[in-house]
C-alpha positions as YAML, in Angstrom:
chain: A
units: angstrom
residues:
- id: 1
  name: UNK
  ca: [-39.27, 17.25, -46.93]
- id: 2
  name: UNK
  ca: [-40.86, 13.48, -46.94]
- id: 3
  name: UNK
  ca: [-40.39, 11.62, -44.18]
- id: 4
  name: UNK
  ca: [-37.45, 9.55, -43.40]
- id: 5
  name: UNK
  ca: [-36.77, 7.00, -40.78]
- id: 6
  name: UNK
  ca: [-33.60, 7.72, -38.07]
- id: 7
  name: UNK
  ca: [-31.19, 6.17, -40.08]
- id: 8
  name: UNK
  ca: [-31.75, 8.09, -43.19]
- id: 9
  name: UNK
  ca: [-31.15, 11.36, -41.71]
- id: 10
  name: UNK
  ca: [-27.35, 13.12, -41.56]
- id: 11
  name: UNK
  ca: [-24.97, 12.49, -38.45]
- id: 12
  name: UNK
  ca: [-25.72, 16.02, -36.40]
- id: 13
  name: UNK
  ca: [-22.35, 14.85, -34.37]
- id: 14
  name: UNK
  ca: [-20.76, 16.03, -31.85]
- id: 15
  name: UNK
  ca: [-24.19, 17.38, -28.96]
- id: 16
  name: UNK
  ca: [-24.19, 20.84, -29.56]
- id: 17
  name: UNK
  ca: [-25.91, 22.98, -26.00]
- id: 18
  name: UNK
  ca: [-28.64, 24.38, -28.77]
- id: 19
  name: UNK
  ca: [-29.81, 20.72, -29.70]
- id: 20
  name: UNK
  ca: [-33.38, 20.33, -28.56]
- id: 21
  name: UNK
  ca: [-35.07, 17.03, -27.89]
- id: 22
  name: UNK
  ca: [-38.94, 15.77, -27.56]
- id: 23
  name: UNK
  ca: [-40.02, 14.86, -24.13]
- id: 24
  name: UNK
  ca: [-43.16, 13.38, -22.49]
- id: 25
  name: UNK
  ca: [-44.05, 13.84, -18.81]
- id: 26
  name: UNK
  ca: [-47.30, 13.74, -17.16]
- id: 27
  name: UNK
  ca: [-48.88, 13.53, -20.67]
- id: 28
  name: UNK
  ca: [-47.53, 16.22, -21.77]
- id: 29
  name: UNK
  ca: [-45.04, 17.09, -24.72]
- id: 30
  name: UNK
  ca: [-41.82, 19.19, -24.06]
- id: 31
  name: UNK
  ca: [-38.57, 20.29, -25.37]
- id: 32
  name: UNK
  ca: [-35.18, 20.25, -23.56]
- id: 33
  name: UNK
  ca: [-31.96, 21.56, -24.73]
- id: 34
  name: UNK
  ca: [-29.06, 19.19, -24.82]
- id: 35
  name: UNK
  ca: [-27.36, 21.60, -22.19]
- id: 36
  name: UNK
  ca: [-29.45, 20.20, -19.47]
- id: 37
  name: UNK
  ca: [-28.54, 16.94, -19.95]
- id: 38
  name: UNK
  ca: [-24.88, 18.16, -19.01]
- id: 39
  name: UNK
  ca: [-26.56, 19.91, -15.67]
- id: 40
  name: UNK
  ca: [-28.35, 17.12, -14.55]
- id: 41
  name: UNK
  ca: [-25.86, 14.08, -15.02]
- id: 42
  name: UNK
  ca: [-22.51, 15.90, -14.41]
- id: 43
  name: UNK
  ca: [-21.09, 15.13, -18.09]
- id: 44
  name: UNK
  ca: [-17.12, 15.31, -17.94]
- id: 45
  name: UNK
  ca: [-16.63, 18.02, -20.32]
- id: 46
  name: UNK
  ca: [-13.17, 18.73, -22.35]
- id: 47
  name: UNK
  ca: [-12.62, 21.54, -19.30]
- id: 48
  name: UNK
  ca: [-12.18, 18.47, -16.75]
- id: 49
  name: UNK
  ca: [-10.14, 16.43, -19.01]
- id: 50
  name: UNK
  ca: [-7.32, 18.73, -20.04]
- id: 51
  name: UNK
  ca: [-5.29, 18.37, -22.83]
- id: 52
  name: UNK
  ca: [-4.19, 14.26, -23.16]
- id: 53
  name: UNK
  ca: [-6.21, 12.03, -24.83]
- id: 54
  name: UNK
  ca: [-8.95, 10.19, -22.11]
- id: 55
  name: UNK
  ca: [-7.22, 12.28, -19.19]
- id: 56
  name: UNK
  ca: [-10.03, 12.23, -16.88]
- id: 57
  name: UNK
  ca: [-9.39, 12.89, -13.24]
- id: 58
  name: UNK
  ca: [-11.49, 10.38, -11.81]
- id: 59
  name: UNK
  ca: [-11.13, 11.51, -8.28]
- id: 60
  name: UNK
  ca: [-12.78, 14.53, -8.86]
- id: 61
  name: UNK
  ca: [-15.64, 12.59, -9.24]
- id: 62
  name: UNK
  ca: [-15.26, 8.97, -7.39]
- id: 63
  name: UNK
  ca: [-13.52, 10.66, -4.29]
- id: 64
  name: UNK
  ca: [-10.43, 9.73, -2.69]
- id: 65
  name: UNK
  ca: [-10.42, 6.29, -3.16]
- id: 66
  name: UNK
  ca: [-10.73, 5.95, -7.15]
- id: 67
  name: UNK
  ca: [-7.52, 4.56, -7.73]
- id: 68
  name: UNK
  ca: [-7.13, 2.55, -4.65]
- id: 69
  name: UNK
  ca: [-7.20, -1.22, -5.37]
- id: 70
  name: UNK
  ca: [-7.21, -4.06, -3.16]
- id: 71
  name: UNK
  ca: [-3.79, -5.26, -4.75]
- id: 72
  name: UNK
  ca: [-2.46, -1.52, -3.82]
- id: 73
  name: UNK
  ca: [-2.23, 0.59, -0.83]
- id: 74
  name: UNK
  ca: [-0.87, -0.24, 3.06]
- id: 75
  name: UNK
  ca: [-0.63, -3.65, 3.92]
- id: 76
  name: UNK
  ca: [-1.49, -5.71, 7.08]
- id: 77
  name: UNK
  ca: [0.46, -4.97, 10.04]
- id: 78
  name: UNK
  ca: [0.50, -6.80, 13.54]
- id: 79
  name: UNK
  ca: [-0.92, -4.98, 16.28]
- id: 80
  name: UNK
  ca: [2.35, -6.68, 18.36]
- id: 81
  name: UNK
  ca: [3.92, -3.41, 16.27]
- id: 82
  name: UNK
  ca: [1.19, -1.01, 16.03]
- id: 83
  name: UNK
  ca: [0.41, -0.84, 19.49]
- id: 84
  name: UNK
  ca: [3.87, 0.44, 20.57]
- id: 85
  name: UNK
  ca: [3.92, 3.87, 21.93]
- id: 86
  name: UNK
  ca: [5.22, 6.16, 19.50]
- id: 87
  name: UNK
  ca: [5.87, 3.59, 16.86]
- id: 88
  name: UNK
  ca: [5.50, 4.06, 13.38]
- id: 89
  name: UNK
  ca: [5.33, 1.19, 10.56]
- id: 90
  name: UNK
  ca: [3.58, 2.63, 7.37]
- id: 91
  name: UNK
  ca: [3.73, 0.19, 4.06]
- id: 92
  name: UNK
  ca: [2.31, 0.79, 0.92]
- id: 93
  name: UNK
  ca: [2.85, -1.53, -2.71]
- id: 94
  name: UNK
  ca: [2.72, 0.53, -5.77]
- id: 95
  name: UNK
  ca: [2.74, -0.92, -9.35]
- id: 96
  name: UNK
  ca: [4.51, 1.11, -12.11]
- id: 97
  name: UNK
  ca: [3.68, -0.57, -15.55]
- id: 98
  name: UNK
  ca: [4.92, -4.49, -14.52]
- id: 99
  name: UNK
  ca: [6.89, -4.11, -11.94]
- id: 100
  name: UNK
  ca: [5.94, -3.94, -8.14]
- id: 101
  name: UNK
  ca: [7.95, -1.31, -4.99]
- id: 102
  name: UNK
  ca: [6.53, -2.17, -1.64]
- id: 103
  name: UNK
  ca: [8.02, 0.46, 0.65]
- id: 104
  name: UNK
  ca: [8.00, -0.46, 4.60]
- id: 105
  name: UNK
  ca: [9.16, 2.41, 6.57]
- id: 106
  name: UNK
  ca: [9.40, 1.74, 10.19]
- id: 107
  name: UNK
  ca: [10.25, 3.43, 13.46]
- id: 108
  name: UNK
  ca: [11.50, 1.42, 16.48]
- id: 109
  name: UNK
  ca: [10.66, 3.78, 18.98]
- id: 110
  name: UNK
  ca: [8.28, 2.24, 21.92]
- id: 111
  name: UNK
  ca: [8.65, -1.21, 20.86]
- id: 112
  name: UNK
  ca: [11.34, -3.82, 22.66]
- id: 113
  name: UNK
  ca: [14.14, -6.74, 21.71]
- id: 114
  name: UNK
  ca: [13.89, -9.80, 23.18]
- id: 115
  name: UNK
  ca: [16.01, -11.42, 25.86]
- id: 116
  name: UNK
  ca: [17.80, -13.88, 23.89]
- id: 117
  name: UNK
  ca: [19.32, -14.05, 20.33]
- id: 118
  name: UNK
  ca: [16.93, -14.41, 17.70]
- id: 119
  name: UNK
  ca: [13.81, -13.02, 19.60]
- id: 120
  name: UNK
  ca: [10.94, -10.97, 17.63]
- id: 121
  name: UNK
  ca: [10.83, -7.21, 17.77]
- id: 122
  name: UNK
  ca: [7.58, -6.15, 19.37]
- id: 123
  name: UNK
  ca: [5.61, -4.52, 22.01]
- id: 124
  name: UNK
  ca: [7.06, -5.61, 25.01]
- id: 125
  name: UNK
  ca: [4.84, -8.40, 26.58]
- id: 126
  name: UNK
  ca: [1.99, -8.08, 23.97]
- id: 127
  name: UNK
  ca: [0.35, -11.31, 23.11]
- id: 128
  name: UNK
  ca: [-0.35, -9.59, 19.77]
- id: 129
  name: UNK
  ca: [1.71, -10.75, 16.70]
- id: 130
  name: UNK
  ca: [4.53, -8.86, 15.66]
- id: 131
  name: UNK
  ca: [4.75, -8.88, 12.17]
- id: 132
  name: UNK
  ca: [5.54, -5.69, 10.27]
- id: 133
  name: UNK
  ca: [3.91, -6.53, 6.94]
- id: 134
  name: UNK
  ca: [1.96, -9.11, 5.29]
- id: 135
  name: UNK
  ca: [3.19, -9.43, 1.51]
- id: 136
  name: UNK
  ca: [0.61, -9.49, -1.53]
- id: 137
  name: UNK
  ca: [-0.06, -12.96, -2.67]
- id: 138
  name: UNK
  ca: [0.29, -11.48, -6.23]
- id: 139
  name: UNK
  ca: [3.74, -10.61, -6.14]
- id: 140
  name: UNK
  ca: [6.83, -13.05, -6.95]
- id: 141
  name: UNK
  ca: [9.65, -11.19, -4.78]
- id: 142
  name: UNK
  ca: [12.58, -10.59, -6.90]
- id: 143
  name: UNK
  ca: [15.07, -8.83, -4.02]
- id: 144
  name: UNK
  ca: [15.00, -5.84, -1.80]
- id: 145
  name: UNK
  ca: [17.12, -4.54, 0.68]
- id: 146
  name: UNK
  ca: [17.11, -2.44, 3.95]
- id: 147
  name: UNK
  ca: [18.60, 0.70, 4.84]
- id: 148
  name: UNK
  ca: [19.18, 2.05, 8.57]
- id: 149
  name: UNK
  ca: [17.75, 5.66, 9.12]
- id: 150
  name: UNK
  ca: [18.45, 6.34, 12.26]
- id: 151
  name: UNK
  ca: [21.07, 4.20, 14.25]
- id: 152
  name: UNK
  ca: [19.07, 1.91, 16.62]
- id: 153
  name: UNK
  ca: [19.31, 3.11, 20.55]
- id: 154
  name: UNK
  ca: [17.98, 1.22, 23.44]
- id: 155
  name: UNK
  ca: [17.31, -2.12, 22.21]
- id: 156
  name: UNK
  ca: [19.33, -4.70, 20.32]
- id: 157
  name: UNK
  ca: [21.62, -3.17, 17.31]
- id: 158
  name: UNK
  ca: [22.21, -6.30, 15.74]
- id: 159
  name: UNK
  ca: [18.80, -6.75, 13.92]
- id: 160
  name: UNK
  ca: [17.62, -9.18, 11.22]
- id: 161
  name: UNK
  ca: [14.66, -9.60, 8.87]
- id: 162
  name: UNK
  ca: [12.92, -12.63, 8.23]
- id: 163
  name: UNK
  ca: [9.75, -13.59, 6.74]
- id: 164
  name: UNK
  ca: [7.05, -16.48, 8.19]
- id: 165
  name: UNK
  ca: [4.26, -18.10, 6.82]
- id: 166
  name: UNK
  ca: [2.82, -17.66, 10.22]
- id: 167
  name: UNK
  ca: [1.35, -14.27, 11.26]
- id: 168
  name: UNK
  ca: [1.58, -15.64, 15.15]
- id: 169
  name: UNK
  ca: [4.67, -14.78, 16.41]
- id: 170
  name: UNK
  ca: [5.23, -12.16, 18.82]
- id: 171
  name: UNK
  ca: [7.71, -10.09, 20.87]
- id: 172
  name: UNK
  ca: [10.35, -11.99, 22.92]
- id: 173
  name: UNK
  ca: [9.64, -15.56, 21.14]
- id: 174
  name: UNK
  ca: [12.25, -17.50, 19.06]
- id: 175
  name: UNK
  ca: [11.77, -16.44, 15.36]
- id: 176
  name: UNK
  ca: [12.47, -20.35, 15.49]
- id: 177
  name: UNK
  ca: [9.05, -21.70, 16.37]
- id: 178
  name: UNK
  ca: [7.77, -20.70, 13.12]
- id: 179
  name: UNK
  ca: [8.25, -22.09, 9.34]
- id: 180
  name: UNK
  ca: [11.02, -18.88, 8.85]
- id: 181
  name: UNK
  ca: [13.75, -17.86, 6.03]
- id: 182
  name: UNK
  ca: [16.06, -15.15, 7.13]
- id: 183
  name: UNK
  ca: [16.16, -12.63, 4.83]
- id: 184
  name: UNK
  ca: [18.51, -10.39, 5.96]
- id: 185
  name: UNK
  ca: [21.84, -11.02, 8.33]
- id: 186
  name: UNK
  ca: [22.17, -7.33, 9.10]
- id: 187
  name: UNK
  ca: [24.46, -7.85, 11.60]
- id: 188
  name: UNK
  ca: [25.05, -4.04, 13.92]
- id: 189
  name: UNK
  ca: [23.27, -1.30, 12.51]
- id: 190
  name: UNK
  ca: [23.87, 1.96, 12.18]
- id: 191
  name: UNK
  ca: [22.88, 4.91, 10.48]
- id: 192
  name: UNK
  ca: [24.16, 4.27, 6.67]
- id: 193
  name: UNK
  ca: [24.20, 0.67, 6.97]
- id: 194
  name: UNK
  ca: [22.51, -0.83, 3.71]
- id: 195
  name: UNK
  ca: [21.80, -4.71, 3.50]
- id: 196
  name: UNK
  ca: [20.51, -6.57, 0.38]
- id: 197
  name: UNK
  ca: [18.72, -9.51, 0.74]
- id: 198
  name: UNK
  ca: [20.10, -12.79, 0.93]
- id: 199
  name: UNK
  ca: [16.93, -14.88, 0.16]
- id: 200
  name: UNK
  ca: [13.33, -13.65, -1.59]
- id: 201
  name: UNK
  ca: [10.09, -14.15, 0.56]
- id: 202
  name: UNK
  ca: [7.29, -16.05, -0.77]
- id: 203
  name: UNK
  ca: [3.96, -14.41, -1.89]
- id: 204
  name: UNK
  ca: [1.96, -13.66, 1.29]
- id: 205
  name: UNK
  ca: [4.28, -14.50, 4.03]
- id: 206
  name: UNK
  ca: [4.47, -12.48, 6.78]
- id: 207
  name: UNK
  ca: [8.35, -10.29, 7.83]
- id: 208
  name: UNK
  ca: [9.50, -9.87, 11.40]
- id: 209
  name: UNK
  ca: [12.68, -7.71, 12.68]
- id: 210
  name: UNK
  ca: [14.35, -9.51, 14.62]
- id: 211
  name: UNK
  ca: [17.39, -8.84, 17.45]
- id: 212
  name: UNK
  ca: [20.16, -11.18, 17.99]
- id: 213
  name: UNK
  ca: [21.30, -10.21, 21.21]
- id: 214
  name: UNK
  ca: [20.31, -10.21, 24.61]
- id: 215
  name: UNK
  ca: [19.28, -6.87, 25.60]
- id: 216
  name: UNK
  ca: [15.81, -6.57, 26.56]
- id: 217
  name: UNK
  ca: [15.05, -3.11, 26.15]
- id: 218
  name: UNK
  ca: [12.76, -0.64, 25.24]
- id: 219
  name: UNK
  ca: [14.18, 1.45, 21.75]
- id: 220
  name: UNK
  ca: [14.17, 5.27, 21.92]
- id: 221
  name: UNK
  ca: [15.35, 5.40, 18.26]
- id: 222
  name: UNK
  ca: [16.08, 3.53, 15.26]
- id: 223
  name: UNK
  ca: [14.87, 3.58, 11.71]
- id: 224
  name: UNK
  ca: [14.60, 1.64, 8.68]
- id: 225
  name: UNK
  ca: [13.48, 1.72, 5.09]
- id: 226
  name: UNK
  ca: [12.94, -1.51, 3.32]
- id: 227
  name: UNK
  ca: [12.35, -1.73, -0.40]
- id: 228
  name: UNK
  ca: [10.85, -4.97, -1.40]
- id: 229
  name: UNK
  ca: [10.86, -5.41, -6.05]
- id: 230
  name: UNK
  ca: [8.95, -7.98, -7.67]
- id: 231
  name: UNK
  ca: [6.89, -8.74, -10.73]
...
């Protein structure tokens, strides 16, 4: 056969394992068979993709954190609230095609109310602030609402949410002394009790609980859900 150049010569499409290939090392000519190239670079093969089109499961090869973005996943919280002994506040923002779902799930066990009406929810005498989330500053809030788990024991009942551009308050001060929009007027809570919200926070504002009563207390219970949509 004459010679041809590369571009002459039929596709040989798709890699077959048999295919060999012309290598130099050391000054020295060698075969290798296409299979190697599989062995030593960890080629997704159709076995790893399954049966969709481009269905590659990426963690299997990126870890645990290949679809975690920096617009996804938990969101700030103020040490004012995760500090409190046997507290929990867990967030997390989700996207499903255009439309946001930040979840804030939080147990007010371990943390106190203030001593007057419209004091921040927080470890009781912590300097630290008492925020419960920091919202995404990609996310135009479109309404939410919160839903009472677990009837609130200890503490204030009546409790509010509002959001702050500051991230500085913290337990027992006046929601007041910041630039604040209440959110929710949840009035006495109980187990059931579903409020939607009355005004959307901003992108990147910060969302307190807040009691509007005078019992400063420790809670033993109480438990909310709050579902924040946007776009």
């Amino acid at each position: 056969m004459a010679d041809q150049k590369i571009s002459q010569l039929a596709s040989g499409a798709p890699l077959q394992d048999t295919d060999e290939f012309v290598i130099a090392r050391s000054g020295s000519n060698f075969k290798i068979a296409a299979s190697s190239f599989a062995d030593a670079t960890n080629i997704v093969s159709q076995t790893d993709i399954g049966t969709a089109p481009n269905e590659v499961p990426l963690n299997q090869y990126l870890g645990a954190n290949a679809y975690v973005d920096s617009e996804f996943g938990p969101m700030n919280v103020g040490s004012g609230i995760s500090a409190g002994a046997n507290t929990i506040c867990a967030t997390s923002v989700a996207k499903e095609a255009n439309i946001y779902r930040i979840n804030i799930l939080i147990d007010l066990t371990g943390l106190n109310s203030g001593d007057a009406a419209g004091d921040i929810i927080g470890v009781d005498g912590s300097a630290n602030p008492a925020f419960i989330a920091q919202l995404p500053s990609t996310v135009t809030i479109l309404g939410g609402r919160m839903t009472c788990l677990e009837t609130p024991a200890g503490g204030d009942t009546d409790i509010d949410l509002y959001s702050a551009t500051e991230g500085t308050g913290t337990e027992d001060s006046a929601i007041t002394s910041l630039t604040e929009t209440q959110i929710i007027n949840g009035g006495t809570q109980s187990a059931g009790t579903v409020t939607y919200f009355a005004a959307d926070p901003a992108a990147n504002t910060y969302l307190y609980l807040v009691g509007q009563s005078t019992s400063n207390a420790t809670y033993t219970a109480g438990r909310f859900l709050i579902e924040i949509f946007g776009a």
